[in-house]
DRENDO-1510 file (C-alpha; in Angstrom, 1 decimal, always signed):
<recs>
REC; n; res; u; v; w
REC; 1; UNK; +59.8; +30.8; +77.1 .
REC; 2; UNK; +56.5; +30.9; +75.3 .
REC; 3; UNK; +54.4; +29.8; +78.0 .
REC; 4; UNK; +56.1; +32.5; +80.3 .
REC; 5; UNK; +54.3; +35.3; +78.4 .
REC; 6; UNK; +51.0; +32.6; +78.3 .
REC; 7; UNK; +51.3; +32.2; +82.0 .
REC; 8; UNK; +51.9; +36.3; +82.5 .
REC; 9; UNK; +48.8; +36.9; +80.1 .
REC; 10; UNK; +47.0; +34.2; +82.5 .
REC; 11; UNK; +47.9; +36.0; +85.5 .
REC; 12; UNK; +45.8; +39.5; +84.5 .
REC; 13; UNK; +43.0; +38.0; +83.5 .
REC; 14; UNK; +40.3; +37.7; +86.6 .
REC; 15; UNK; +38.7; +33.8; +87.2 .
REC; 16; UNK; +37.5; +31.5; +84.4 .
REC; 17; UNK; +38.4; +34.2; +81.5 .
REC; 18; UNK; +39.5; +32.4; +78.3 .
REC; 19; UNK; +42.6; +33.5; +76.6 .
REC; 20; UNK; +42.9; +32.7; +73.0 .
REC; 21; UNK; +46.9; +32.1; +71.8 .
REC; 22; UNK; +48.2; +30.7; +68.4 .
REC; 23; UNK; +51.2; +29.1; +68.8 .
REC; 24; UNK; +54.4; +28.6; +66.2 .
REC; 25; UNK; +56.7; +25.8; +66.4 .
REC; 26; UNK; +56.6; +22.3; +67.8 .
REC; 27; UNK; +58.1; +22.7; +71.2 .
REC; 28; UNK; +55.5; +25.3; +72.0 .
REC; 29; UNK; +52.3; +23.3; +70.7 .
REC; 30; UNK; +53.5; +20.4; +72.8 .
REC; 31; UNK; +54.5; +22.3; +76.2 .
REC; 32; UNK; +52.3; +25.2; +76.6 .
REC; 33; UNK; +48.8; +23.1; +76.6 .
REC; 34; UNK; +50.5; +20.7; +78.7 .
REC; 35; UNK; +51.7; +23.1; +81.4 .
REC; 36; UNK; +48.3; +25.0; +81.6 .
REC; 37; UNK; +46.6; +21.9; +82.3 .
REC; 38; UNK; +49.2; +21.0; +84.9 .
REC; 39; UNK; +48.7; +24.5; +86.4 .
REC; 40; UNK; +44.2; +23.5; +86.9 .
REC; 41; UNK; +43.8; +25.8; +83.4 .
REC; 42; UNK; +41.8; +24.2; +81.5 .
REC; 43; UNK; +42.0; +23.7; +77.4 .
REC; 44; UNK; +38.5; +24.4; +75.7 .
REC; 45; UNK; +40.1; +24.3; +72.4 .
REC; 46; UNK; +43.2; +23.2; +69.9 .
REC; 47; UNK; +43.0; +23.8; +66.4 .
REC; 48; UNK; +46.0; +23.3; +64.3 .
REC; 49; UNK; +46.2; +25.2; +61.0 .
REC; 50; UNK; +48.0; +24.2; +57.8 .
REC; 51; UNK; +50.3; +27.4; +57.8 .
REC; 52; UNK; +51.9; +25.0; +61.4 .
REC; 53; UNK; +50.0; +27.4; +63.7 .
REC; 54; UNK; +48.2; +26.2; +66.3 .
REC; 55; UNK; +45.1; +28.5; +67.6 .
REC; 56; UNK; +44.4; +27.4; +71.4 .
REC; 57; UNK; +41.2; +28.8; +73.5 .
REC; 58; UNK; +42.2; +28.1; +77.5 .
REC; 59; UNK; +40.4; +29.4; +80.4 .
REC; 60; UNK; +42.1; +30.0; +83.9 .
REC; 61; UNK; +41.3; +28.4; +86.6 .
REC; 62; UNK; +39.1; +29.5; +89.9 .
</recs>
């Protein structure tokens, strides 16, 4: 479900805008990187934090 609102938040931004997310829980750090690039988004940057966050920077395609 998370990368529903990612992919809804993708979807208002215009052309090669970044959108920054931080992620909670394993399923979500695995998937939602994975299905953005599978989409053509790409992933500038991944930083996982000690509290098991994971801060990600993508940018949409076009």
């Amino acid at each position: 479900m998370t990368f529903v609102h990612v992919r809804l938040a993708l979807d208002r931004l215009p052309a090669a805008a970044k959108l920054a997310v931080l992620l909670r829980g394993d399923e979500a750090r695995r998937n939602v990187p994975r299905t953005a690039i599978e989409q053509g988004h790409q992933l500038l940057s991944r930083e996982d934090h000690s509290d098991g966050t994971t801060l990600l920077v993508i940018q949409k395609k076009g």
